[in-house]
Residue, then its C-alpha position, 0 to 999 in steps of 0.5 A: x410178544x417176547x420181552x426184553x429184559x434189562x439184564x439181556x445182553x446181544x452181542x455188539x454188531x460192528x455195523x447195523x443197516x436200517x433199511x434193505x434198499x440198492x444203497x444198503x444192498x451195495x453196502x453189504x456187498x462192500x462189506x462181503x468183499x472187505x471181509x473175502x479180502x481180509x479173511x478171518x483178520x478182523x472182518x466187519x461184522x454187520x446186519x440190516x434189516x428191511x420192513x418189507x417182507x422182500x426186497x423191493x425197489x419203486x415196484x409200483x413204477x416198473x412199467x415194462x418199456x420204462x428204461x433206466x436214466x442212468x448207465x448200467x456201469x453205474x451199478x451197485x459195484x462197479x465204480x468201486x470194484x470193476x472186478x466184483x462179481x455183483x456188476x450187472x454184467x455179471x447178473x447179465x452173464x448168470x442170466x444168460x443174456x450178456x451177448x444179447x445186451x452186448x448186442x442192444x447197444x444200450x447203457x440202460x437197461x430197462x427199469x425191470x431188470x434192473x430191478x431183478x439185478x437188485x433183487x439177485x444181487x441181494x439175494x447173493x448177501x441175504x445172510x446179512x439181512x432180516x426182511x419183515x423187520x422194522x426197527x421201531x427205536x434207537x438208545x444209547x448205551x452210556x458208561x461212564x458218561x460216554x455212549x459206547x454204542x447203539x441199541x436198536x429194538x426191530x419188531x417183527x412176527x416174534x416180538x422185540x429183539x434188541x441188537x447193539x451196533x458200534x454203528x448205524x447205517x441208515x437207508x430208509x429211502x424216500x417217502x411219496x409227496x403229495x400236494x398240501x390238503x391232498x390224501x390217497x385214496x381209492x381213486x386218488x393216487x400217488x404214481x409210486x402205487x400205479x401198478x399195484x393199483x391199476x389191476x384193480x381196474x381191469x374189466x373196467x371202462x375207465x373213461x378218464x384219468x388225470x395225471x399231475x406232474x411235470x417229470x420223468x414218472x408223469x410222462x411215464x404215466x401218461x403214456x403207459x395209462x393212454x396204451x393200457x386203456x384204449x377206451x380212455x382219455x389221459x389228461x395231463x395237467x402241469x404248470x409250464x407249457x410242456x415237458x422239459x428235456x432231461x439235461x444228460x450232455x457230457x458236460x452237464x453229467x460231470x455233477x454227477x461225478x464222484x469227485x462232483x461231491x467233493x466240490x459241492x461239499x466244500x463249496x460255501x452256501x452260495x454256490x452250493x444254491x448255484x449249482x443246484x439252481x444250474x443242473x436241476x435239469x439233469x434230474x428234476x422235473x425233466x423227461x428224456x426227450x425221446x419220450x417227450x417227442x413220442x407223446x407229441x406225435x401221439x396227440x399230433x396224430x390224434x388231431x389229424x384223425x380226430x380221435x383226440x384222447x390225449x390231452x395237455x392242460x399247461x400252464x395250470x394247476x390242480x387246485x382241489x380233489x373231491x373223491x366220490x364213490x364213483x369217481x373223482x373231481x379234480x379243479x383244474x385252474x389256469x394260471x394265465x386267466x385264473x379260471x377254474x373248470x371241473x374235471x371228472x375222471x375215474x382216477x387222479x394220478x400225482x407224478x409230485x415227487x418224493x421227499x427224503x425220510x427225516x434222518x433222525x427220526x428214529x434215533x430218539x435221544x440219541x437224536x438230541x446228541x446230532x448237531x444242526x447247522x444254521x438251519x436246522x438241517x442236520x449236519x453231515x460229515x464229509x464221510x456222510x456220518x452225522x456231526x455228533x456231541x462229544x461223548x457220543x463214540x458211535x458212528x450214524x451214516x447216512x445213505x439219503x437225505x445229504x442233498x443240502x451236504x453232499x450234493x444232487x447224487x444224494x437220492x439217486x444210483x450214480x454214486x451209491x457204489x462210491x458212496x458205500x465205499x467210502x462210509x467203509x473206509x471211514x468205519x475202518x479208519x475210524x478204528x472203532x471195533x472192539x475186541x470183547x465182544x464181536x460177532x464174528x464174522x456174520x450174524x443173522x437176525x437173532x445175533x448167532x453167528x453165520x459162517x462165511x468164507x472169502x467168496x471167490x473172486x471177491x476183491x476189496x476196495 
């Protein structure tokens, strides 16, 4: 493992990235057309480094005919710069497909190519990335009482490397939620690990599975799992009577409007609480209503055959999960008449969510100098910087984990491209680049420097 000394000195990134995901990959877009439009006029230097070994965006989720639930002009550019040349449509005209989409007659597109569009999106700014990386540590560096900027330690297959940023960026995504006193196992599952998992199971007969949640990726699974093993029965186990519809009407999708985060970030507590409690149903817990209407004929229609397979315990909850070497039991309780009955199956699946990555939690000491609100919540600046302590010069923005600040868009693509441009601009604004000690106008993941040039075509915010 290599050493770091006390005395090394890295060049100072204007911009450091922690994680590699769609809201990190349109910021480096943004930072590539900022630089292509300025030149070699003081363009923003920055890297970002990604724990995974490529990029990788909810794999385990990529059922081939799960569509996307948001439109594809939502993409990583598109809202910020109409003319970029990372839009979808431009992925789809590389592809040679623009005419056949155009002729689908659909905003969304399936979750698959989606996917590939990110992946070809950041494969068009991979100098700006180092995949295998985790950064494992945030210091400050302090002169004369005043931190002048950051030190991140990221270890990969060479050791520990030290880099300096004016500026953090942090897009760790979210993490799988599980039920309180429920581990993931061999047999027990989080629906994030479903497609990773289930080839495992090939040239089995599983006789059944059990999937736990009432969302998007629980009916998802649901119906995936009831087509990709015939032989199976798939029980459903959720607390309401069935599945709610997604909200996705005209008006209702205004809370996911960029000028949606303005009102929500001036609104006093109390209507922020309103809000969320009015149009959750655009996002949480819901399921489009064409699939909800294709697993009712589904088990309608197995009633009338008599071929039931597919099943829906509602109105109750699983209570307890024994996994076995052979199999799994879940304890399925009714919530009407608290009875609790034993469900063998040869999988348990929770569609349970996702919980955001504790901002902070990297950033150490430099943590200590991040303001709270009454809370205890970290407090978020309307350009999504951290509310720091005087002394503090450094920038720390967040792509995630704003929701209680910034709104509902806080998790999800609609707003991630004018997002990123406004944590530009506020970089920009905030005139916080020094002149001796840049690394221009690129680095790569040991600090030299990487040659650019304007990309053409390329425009700015």
């Amino acid at each position: 493992m290599s050493q770091v000394h006390p005395g090394d000195a890295p060049r100072v990134h204007d911009l450091i990235g922690i994680g590699f995901g769609p809201s990190n990959v349109a910021m480096a877009i943004a930072l590539r057309e900022h630089n292509a439009r300025v030149g070699g006029q003081e363009p923003v230097t920055a890297h970002f480094f990604e724990q995974q070994q490529s990029f990788g965006w909810h794999r385990g989720m990529l059922i081939d005919d799960a569509t996307m639930q948001v439109s594809f002009l939502k993409d990583l550019v598109t809202l910020r710069n109409p003319a970029s040349e990372f839009s979808f449509l431009c992925y789809l005209q590389s592809r040679n497909r623009l005419i056949d989409f155009i002729n689908h007659k659909n905003l969304f597109p399936l979750r698959v190519e989606f996917h590939d569009y990110f992946e070809w999106a950041a494969a068009k700014v991979g100098d700006l990335v180092s995949y295998g990386h985790e950064v494992v540590s945030v210091t400050p560096f302090v002169h004369d009482g005043t931190v002048e900027h950051l030190e991140v330690t990221v270890r990969s297959g060479s050791g520990l490397e030290v880099h300096r940023a004016r500026n953090l960026v942090i897009g760790t995504g979210l993490r799988p939620l599980m039920p309180e006193g429920v581990r993931r196992g061999d047999r027990v599952w989080h629906n994030s690990d479903l497609l990773r998992k289930v080839d495992g199971l090939e040239g089995t007969s599983p006789s059944r599975f059990v999937v736990v949640g009432a969302g998007q990726s629980a009916a998802e699974n649901v119906a995936y799992l009831h087509r990709r093993f015939p032989g199976a029965e798939v029980c459903a186990v959720f607390s309401r009577y069935g599945y709610s519809p997604a909200d996705d009407s005209s008006f209702a999708n205004r809370i996911f409007d960029p000028g949606a985060v303005d009102d929500y970030f001036a609104a006093p507590d109390s209507v922020k609480s309103q809000l969320m409690a009015y149009h959750g149903n655009t996002n949480y817990s819901v399921v489009d209503i064409d699939l909800i209407d294709d697993l009712y004929r589904q088990m309608y229609q197995e009633k009338v055959l008599g071929t039931e397979r597919l099943r829906f315990l509602n109105v109750s909850r699983v209570t307890a999960v024994e996994e076995g070497p052979d199999g799994v039991r879940a304890t399925v309780k009714s919530l009407v008449t608290g009875e609790e009955t034993p469900l063998d199956a040869d999988i348990v699946v929770f569609a349970t969510g996702y919980s955001p990555a504790d901002p902070l939690g990297l950033l150490g000491e430099v943590a200590d100098r991040c303001l709270r609100d009454d809370e205890g919540r970290v407090r978020v600046e309307r350009d999504y910087r951290i509310a720091t302590e005087p002394g503090l010069n450094c920038g720390i923005y967040l792509q995630g984990g704003t929701e209680h600040t910034h709104g509902i868009t806080t998790s999800l693509l609609s707003n991630t491209a004018i997002r990123v441009g406004e944590i530009l601009d506020s970089l920009l604004d905030r005139s916080v680049k020094s002149t001796s000690d840049e690394a221009r106008p690129a680095t790569d993941g040991t600090g030299s420097a990487v040659g650019q040039s304007p990309r053409p075509g390329s425009s700015g915010l």
